[in-house]
ChimeraX commands (.cxc) that place a marker at each C-alpha (Angstrom):
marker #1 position 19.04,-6.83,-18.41 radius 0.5
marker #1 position 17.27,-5.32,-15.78 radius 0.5
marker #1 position 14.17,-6.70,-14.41 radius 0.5
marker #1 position 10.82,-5.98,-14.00 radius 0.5
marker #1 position 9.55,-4.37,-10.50 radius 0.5
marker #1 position 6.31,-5.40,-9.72 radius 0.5
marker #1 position 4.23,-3.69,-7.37 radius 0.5
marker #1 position 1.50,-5.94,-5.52 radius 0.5
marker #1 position -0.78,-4.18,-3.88 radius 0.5
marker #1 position -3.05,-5.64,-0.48 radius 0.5
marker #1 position -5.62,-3.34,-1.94 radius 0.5
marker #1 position -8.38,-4.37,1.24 radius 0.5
marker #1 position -5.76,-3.09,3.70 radius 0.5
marker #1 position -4.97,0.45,1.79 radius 0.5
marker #1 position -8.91,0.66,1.40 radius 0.5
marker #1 position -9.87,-0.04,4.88 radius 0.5
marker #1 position -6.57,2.40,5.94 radius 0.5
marker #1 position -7.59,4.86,3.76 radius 0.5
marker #1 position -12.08,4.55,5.13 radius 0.5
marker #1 position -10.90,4.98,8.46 radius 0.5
marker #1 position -8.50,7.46,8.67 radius 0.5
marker #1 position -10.93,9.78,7.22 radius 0.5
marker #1 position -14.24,8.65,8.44 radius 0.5
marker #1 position -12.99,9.64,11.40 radius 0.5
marker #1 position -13.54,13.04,10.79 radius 0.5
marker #1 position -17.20,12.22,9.24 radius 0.5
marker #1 position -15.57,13.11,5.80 radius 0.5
marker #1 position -16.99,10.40,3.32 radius 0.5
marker #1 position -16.56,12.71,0.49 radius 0.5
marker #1 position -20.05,11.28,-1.20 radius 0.5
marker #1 position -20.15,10.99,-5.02 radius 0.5
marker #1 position -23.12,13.15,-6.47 radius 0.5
marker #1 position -25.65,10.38,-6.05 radius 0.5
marker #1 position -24.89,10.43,-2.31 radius 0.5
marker #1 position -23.04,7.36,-2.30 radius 0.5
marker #1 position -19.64,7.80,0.41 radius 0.5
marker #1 position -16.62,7.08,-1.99 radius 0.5
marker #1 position -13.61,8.33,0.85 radius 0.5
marker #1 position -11.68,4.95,0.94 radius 0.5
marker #1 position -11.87,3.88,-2.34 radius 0.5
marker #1 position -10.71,7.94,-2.90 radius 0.5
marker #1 position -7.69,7.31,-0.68 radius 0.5
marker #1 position -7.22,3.88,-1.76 radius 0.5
marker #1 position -5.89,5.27,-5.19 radius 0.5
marker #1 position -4.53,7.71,-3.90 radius 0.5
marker #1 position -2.35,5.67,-1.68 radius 0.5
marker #1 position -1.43,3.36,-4.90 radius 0.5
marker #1 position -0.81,6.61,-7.64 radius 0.5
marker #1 position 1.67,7.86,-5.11 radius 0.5
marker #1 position 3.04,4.83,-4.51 radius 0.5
marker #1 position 4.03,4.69,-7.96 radius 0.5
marker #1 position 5.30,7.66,-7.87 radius 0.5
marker #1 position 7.66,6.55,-4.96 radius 0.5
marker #1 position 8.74,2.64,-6.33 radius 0.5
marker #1 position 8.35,3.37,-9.91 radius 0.5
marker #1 position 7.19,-0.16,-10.70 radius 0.5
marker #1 position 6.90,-1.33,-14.38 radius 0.5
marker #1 position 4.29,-3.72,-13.19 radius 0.5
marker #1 position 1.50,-3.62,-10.76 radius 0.5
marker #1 position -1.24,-5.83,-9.62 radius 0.5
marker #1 position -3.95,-5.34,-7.20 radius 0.5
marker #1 position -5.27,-8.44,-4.76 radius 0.5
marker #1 position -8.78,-8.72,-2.69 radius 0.5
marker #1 position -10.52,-10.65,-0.21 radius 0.5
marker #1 position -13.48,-11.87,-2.18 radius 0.5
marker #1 position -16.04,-12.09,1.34 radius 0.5
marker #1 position -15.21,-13.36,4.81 radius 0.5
marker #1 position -15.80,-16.98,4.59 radius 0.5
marker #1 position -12.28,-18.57,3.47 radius 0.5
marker #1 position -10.99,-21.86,3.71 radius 0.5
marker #1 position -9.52,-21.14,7.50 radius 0.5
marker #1 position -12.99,-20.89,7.97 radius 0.5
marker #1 position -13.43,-24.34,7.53 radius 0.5
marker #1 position -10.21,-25.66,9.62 radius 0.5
marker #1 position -11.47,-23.00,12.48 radius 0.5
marker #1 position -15.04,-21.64,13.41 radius 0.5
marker #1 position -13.44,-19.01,15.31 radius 0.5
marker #1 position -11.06,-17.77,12.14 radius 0.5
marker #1 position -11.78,-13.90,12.31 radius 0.5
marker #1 position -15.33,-14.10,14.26 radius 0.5
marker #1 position -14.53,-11.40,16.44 radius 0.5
marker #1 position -13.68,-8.84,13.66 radius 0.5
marker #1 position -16.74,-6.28,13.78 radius 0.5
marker #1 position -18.62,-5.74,10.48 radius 0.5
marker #1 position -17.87,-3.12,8.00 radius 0.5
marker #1 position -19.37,0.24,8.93 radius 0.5
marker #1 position -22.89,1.20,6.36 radius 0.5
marker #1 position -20.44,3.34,4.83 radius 0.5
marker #1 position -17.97,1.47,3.64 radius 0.5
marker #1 position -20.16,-0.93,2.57 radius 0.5
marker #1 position -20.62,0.06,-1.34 radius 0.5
marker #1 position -16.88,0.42,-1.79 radius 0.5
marker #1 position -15.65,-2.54,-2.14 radius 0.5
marker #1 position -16.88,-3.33,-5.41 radius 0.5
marker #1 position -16.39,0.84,-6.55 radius 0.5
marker #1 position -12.89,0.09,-5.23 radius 0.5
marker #1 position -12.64,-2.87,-7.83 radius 0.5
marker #1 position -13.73,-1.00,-10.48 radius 0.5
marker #1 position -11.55,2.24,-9.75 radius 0.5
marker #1 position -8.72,0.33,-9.96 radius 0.5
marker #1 position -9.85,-1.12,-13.56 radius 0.5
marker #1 position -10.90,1.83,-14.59 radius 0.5
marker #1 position -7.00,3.52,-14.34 radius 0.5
marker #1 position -5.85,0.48,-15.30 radius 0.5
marker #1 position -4.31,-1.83,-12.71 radius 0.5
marker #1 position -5.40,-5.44,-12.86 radius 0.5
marker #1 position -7.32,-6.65,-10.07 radius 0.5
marker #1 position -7.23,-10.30,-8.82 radius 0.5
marker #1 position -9.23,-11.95,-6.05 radius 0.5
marker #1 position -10.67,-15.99,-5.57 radius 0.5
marker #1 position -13.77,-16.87,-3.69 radius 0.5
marker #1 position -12.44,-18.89,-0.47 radius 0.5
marker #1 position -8.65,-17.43,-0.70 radius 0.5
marker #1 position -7.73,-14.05,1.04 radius 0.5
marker #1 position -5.52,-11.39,-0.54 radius 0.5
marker #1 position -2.48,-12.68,1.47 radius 0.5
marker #1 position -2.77,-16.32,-0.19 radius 0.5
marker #1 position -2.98,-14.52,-3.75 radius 0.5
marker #1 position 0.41,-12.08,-2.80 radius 0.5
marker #1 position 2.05,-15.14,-1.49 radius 0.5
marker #1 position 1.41,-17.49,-5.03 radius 0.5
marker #1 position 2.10,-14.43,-7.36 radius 0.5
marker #1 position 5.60,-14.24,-5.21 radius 0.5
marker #1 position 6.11,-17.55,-5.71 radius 0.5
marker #1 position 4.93,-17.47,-9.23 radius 0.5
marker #1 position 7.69,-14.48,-10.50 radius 0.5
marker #1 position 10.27,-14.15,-8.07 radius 0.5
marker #1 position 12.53,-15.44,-10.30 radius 0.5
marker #1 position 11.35,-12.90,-13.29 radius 0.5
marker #1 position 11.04,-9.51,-10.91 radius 0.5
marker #1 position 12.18,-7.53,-8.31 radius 0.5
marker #1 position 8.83,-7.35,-6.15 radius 0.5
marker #1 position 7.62,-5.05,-3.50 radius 0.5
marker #1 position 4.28,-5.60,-1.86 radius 0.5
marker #1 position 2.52,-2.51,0.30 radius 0.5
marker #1 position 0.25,-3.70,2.94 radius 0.5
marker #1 position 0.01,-3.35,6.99 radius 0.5
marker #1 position -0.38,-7.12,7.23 radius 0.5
marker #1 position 2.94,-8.34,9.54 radius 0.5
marker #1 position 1.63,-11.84,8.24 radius 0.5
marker #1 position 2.99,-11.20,5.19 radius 0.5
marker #1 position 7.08,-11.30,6.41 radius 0.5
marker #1 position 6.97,-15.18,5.87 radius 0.5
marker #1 position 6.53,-13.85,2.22 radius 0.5
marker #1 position 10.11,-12.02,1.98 radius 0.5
marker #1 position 13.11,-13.77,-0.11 radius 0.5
marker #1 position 15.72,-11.81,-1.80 radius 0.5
marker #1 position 13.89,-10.81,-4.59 radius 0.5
marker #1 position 11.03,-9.46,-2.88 radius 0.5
marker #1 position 10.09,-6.53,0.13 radius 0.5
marker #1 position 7.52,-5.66,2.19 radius 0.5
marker #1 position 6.78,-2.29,2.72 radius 0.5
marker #1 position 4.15,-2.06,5.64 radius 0.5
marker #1 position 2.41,1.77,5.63 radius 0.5
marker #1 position 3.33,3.51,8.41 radius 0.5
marker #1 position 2.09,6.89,8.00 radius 0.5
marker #1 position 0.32,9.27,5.64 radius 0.5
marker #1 position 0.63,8.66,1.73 radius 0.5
marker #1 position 4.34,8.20,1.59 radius 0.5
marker #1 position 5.90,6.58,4.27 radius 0.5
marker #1 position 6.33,3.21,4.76 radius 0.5
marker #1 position 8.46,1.00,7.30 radius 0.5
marker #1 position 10.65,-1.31,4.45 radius 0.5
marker #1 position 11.47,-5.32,5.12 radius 0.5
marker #1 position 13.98,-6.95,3.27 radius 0.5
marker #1 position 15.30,-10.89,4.06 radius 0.5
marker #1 position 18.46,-9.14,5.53 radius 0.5
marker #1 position 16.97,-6.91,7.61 radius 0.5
marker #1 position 14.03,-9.58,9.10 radius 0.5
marker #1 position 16.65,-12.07,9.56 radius 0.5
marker #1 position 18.98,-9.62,11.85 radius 0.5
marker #1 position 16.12,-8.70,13.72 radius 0.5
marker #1 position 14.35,-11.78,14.14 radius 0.5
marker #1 position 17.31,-14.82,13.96 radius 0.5
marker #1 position 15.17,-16.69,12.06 radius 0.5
marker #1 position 14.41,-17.42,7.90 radius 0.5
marker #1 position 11.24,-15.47,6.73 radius 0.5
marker #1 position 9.74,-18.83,6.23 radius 0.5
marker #1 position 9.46,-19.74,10.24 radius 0.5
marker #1 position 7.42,-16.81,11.01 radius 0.5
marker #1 position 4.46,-18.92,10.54 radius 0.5
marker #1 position 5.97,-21.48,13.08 radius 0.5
marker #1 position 6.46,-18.30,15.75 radius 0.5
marker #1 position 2.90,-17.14,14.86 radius 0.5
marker #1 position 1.41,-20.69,15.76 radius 0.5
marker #1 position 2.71,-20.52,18.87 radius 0.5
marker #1 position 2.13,-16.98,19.87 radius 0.5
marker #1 position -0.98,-16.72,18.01 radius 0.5
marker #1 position -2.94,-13.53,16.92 radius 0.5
marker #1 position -5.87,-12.00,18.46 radius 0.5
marker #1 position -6.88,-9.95,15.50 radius 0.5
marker #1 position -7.15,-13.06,13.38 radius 0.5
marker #1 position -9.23,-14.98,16.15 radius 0.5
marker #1 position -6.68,-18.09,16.73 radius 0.5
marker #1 position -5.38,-18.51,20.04 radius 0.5
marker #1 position -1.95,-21.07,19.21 radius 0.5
marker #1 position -0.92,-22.10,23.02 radius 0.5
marker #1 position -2.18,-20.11,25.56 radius 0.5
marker #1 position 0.41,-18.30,27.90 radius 0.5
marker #1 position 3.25,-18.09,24.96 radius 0.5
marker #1 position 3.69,-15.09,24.24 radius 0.5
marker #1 position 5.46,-13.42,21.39 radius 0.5
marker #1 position 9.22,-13.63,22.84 radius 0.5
marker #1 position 8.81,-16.68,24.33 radius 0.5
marker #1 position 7.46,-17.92,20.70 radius 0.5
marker #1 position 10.51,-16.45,18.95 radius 0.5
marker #1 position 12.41,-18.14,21.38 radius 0.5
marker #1 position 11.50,-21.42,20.71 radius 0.5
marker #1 position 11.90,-21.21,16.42 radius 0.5
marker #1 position 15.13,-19.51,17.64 radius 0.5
marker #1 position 16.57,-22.66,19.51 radius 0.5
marker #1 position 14.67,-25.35,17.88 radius 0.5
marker #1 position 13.96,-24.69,14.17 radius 0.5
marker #1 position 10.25,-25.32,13.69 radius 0.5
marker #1 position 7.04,-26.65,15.94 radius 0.5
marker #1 position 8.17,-30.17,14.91 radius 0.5
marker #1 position 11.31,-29.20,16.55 radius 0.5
marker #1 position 10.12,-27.65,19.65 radius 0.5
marker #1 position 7.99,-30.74,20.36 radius 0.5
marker #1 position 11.27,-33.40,19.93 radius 0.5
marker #1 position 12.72,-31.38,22.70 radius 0.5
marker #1 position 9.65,-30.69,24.57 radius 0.5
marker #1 position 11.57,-32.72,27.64 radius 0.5
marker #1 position 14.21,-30.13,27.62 radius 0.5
marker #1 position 12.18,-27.27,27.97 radius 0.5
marker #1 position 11.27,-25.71,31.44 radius 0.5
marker #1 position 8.23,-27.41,33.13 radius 0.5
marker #1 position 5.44,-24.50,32.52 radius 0.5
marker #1 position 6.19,-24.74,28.62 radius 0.5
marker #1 position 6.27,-27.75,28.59 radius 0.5
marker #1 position 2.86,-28.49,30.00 radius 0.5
marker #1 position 1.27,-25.58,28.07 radius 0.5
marker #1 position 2.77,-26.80,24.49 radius 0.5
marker #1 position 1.74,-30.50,25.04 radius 0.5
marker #1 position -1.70,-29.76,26.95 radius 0.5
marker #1 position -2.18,-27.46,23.27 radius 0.5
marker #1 position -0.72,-29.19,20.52 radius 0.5
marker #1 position -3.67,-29.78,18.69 radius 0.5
marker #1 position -4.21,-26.03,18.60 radius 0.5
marker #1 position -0.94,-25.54,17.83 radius 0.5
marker #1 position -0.65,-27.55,14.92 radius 0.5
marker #1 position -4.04,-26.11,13.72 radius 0.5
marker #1 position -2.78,-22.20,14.63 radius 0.5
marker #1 position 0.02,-23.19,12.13 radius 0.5
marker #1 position -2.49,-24.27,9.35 radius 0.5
marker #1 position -4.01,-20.87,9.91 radius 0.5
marker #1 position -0.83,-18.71,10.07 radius 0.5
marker #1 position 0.49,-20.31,6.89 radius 0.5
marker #1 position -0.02,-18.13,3.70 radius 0.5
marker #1 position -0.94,-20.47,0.72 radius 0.5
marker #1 position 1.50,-19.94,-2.31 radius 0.5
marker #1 position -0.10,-22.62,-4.40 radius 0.5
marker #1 position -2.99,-20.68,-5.59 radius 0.5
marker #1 position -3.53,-20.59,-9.43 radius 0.5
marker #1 position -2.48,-17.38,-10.66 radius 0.5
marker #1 position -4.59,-16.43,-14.12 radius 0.5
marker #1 position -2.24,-14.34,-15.60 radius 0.5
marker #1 position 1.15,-13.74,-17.00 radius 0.5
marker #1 position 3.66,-11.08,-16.37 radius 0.5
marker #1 position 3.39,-9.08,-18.95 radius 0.5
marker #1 position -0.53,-8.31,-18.17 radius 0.5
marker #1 position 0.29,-6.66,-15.65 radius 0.5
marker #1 position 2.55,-3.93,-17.18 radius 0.5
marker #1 position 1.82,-0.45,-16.57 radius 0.5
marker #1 position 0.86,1.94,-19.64 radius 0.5
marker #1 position 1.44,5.46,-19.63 radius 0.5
marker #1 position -1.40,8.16,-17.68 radius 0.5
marker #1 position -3.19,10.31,-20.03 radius 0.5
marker #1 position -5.13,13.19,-19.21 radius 0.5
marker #1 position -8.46,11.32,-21.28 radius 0.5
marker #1 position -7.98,8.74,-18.48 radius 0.5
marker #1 position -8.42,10.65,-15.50 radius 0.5
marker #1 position -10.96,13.00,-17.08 radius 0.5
marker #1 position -12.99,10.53,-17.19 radius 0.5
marker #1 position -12.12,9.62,-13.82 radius 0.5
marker #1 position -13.40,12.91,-12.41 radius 0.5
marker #1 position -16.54,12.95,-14.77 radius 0.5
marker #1 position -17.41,9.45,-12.51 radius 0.5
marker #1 position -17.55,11.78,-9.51 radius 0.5
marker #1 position -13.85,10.19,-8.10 radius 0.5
marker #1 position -12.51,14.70,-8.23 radius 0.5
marker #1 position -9.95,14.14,-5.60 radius 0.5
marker #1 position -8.16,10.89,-7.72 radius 0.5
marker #1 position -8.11,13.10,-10.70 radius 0.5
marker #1 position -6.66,16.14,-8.78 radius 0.5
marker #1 position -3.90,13.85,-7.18 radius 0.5
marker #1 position -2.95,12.14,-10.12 radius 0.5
marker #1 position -2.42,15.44,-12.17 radius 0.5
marker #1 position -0.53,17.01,-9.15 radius 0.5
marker #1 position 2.01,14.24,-9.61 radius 0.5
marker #1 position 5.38,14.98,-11.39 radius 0.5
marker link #1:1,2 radius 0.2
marker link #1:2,3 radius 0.2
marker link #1:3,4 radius 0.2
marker link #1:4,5 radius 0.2
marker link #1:5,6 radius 0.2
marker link #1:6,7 radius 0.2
marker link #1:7,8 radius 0.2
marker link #1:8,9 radius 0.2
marker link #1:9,10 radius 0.2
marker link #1:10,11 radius 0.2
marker link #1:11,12 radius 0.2
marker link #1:12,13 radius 0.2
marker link #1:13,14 radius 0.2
marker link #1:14,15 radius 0.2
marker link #1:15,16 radius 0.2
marker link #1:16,17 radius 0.2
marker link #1:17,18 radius 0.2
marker link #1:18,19 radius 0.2
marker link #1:19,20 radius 0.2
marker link #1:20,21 radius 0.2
marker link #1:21,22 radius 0.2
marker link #1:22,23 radius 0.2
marker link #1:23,24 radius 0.2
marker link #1:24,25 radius 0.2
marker link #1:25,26 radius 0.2
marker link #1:26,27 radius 0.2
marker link #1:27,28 radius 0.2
marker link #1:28,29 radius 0.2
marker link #1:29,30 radius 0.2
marker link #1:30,31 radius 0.2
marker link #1:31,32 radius 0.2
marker link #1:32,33 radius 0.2
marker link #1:33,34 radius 0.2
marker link #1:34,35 radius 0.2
marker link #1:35,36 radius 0.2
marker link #1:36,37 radius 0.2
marker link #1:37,38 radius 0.2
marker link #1:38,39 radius 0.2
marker link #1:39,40 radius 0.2
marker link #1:40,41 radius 0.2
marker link #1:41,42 radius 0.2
marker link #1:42,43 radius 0.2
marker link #1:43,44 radius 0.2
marker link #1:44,45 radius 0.2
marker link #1:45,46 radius 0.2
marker link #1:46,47 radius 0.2
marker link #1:47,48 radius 0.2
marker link #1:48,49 radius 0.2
marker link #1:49,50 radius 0.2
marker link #1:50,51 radius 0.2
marker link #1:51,52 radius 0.2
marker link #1:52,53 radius 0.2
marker link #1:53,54 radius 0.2
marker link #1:54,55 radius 0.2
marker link #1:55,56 radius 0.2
marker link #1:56,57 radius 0.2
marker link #1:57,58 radius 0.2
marker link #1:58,59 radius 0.2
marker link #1:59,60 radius 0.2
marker link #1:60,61 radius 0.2
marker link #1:61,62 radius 0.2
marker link #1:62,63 radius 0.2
marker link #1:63,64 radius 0.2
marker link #1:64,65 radius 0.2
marker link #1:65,66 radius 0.2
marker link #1:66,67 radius 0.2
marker link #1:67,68 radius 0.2
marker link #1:68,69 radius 0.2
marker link #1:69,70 radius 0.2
marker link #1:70,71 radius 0.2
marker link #1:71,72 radius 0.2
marker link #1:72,73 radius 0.2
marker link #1:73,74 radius 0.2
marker link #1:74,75 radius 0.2
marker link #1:75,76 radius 0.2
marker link #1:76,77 radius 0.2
marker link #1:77,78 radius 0.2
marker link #1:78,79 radius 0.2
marker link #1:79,80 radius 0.2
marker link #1:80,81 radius 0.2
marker link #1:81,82 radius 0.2
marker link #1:82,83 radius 0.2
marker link #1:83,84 radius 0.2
marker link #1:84,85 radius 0.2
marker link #1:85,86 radius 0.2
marker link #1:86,87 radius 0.2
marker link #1:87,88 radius 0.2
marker link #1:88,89 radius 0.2
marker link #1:89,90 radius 0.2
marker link #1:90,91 radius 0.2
marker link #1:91,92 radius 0.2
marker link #1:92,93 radius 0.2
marker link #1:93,94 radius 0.2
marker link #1:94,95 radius 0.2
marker link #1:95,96 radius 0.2
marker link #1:96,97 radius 0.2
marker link #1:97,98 radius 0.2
marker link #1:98,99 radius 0.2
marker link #1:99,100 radius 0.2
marker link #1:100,101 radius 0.2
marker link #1:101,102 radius 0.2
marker link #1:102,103 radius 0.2
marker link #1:103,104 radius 0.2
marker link #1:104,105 radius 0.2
marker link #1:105,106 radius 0.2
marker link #1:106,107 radius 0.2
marker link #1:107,108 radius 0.2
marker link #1:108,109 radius 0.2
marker link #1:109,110 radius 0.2
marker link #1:110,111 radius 0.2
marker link #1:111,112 radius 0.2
marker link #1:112,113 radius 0.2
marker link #1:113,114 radius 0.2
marker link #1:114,115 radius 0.2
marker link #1:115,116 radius 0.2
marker link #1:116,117 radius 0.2
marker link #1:117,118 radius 0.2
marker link #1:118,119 radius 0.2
marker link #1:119,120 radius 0.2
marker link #1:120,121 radius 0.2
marker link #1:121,122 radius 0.2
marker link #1:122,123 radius 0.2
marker link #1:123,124 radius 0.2
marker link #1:124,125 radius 0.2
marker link #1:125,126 radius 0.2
marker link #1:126,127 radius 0.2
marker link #1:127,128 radius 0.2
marker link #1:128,129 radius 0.2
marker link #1:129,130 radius 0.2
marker link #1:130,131 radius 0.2
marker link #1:131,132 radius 0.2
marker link #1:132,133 radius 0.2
marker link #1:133,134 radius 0.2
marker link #1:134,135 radius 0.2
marker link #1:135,136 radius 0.2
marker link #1:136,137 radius 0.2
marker link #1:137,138 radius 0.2
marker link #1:138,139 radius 0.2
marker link #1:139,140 radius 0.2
marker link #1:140,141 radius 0.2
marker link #1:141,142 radius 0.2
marker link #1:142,143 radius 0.2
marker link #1:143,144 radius 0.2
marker link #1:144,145 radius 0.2
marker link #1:145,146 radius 0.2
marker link #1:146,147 radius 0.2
marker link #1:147,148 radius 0.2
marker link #1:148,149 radius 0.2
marker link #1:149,150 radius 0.2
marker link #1:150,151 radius 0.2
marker link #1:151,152 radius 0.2
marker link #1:152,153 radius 0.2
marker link #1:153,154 radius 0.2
marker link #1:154,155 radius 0.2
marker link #1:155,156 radius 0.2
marker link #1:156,157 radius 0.2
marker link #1:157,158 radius 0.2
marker link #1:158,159 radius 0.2
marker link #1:159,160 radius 0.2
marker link #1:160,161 radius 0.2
marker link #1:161,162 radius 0.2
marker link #1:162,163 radius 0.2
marker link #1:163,164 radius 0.2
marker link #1:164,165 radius 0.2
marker link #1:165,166 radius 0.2
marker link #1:166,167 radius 0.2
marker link #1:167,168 radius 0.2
marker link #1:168,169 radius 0.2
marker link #1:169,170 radius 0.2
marker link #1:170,171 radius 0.2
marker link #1:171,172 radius 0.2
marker link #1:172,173 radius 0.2
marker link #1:173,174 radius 0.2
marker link #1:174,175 radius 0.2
marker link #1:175,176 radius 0.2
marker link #1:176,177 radius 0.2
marker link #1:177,178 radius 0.2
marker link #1:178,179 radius 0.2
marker link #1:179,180 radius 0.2
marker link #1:180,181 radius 0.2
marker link #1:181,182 radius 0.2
marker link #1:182,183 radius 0.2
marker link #1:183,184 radius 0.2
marker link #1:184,185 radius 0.2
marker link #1:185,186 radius 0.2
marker link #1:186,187 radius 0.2
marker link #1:187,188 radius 0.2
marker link #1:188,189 radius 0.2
marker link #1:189,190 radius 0.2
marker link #1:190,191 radius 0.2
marker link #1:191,192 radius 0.2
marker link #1:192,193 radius 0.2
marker link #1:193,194 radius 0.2
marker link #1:194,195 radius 0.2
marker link #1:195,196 radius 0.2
marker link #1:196,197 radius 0.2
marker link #1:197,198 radius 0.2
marker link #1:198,199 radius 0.2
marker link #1:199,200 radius 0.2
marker link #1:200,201 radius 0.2
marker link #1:201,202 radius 0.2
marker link #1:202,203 radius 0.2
marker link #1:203,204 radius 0.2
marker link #1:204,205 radius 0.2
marker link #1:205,206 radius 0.2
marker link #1:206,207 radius 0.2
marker link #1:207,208 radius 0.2
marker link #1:208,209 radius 0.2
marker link #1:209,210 radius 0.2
marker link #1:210,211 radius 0.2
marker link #1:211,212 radius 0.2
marker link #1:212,213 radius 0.2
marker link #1:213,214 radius 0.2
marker link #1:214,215 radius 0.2
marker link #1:215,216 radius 0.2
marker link #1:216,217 radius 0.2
marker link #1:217,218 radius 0.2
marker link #1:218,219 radius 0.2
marker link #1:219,220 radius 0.2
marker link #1:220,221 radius 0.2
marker link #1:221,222 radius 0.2
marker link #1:222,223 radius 0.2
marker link #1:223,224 radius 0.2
marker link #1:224,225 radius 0.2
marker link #1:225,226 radius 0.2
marker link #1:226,227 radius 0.2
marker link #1:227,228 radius 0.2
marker link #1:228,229 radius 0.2
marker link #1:229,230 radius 0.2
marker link #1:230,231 radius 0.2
marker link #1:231,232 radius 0.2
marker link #1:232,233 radius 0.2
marker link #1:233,234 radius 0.2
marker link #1:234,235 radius 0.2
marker link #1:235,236 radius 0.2
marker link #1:236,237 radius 0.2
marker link #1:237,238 radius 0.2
marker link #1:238,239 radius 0.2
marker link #1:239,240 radius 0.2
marker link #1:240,241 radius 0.2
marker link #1:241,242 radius 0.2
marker link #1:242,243 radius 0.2
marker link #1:243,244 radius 0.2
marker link #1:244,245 radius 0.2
marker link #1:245,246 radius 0.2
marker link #1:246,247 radius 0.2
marker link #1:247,248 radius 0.2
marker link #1:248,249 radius 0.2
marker link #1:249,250 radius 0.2
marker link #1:250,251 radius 0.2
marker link #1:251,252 radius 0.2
marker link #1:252,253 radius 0.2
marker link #1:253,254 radius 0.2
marker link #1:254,255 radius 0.2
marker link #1:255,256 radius 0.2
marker link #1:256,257 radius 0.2
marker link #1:257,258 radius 0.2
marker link #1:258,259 radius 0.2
marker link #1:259,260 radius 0.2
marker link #1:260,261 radius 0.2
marker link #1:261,262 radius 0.2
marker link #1:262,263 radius 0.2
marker link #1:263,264 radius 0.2
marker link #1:264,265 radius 0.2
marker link #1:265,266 radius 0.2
marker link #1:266,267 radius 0.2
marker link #1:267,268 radius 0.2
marker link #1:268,269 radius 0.2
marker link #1:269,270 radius 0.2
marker link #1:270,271 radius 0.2
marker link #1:271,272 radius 0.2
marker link #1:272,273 radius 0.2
marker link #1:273,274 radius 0.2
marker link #1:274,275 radius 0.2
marker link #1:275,276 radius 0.2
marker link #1:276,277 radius 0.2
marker link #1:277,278 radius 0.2
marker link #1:278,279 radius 0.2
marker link #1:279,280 radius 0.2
marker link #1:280,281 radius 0.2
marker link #1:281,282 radius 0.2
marker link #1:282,283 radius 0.2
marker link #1:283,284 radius 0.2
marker link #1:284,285 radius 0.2
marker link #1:285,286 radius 0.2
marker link #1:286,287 radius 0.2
marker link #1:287,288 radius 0.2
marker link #1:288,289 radius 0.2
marker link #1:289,290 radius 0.2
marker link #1:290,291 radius 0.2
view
């Protein structure tokens, strides 16, 4: 019997993607009140022709819910430098939410988790029961790949995407999905505000996971490695033990749902006439343009 595909969806990162890229351009296509509705219009977009694409039985759409998060709370600096949200953008994060009820797709967020933590527990929840792709443009998210389940991070428009299987990180990377947290503490990421050991760069940090497994590994053969790494690792393993904390996704987090929630029913024209009645013209459009 065939199993279900399930799409998850890292529904911040399509709506930021999706604000940007045309905000750009000062288009904010405003609703009729006013209110500037172009991410959460490209947002669905993004996800009806993704559909289109995968052809997923099941979907599922996952949120940050705020910036303060339990990394927060292991690290003060845990996304500090990230700039805030532009006016704009402001009101659609909760019109994005209800978009995506309103055509049907179930959303799911948790106060203190991010959308990465809730990708990596449904994962772990049915990769026994699905095939599973996730879309997002969150590298993070390649510890997350087994051989039920690919990553496809957005590359470019609506429709193209740059596809991760298991096989294809392991060829490129010599190392299980898994340890990409362990190169990540080391290496550390600048967008997410962690520094991991200063002067190890991303090669060197592959390097390491390469030839010694894990950080646990590195530091039981810290006296073979050359003397600048090994002053740098043991003058910084507190902050690298603490950048691996941070870089870990969570797959324990309490899903509420089953499988079978999540199943997608059949468009009808009702649907997204009501849709465009809302003011959201350009959803309704797409989704009738698509065969």
């Amino acid at each position: 019997m065939t199993k279900p595909h399930l799409l998850i969806v890292d529904g911040m990162a399509l709506l930021f993607r999706s604000f940007f890229a045309s905000a750009a351009m000062n288009q904010f296509i405003r609703l009729d009140d006013g209110t500037p509705s172009n991410g959460v219009q490209g947002f669905a977009r993004h996800v009806l022709t993704a559909q289109n694409i995968m052809k997923p039985t099941h979907l599922a759409v996952c949120w940050d819910m705020g910036a303060h998060t339990f990394r927060n709370e292991l690290f003060d600096g845990y996304k500090a430098n990230r700039p805030a949200p532009p006016e704009e953008m402001l009101p659609q994060f909760d019109m994005a939410k209800d978009v995506s009820q309103m055509i049907g797709w179930k959303n799911f967020g948790t106060k203190g988790l991010e959308a990465d933590d809730l990708i990596g527990s449904m994962i772990e929840k049915w990769k026994d029961a699905a095939q599973i792709t996730v879309i997002s443009g969150d590298r993070d998210l390649l510890q997350l790949l087994n051989p039920t389940t690919t990553i496809a991070f957005t590359k470019k428009g609506y429709t193209e995407y740059d596809v991760y299987t298991e096989a294809r990180f392991v060829d490129e990377y010599g190392i299980a999905p898994k340890q990409f947290a362990d190169v990540k503490a080391f290496m550390g990421d600048t967008s997410d505000g962690y520094p991991g050991v200063k002067g190890i760069g991303p090669k060197t940090a592959l390097q390491l996971i390469q030839n010694h497994g894990s950080i646990d590994g590195v530091l039981a053969a810290l006296s073979t490695l050359k003397p600048g790494q090994r002053i740098k690792i043991s003058e910084n393993e507190d902050m690298l033990r603490l950048s691996y904390q941070l870089a870990t996704i969570n797959c324990a987090a309490p899903i509420d749902a089953e499988l079978d929630e999540l199943r997608l029913d059949a468009y009808t024209p009702a649907l997204f006439n009501s849709v465009e009645q809302k003011g959201y013209r350009l959803i309704a459009k797409h989704a009738r343009s698509i065969k």
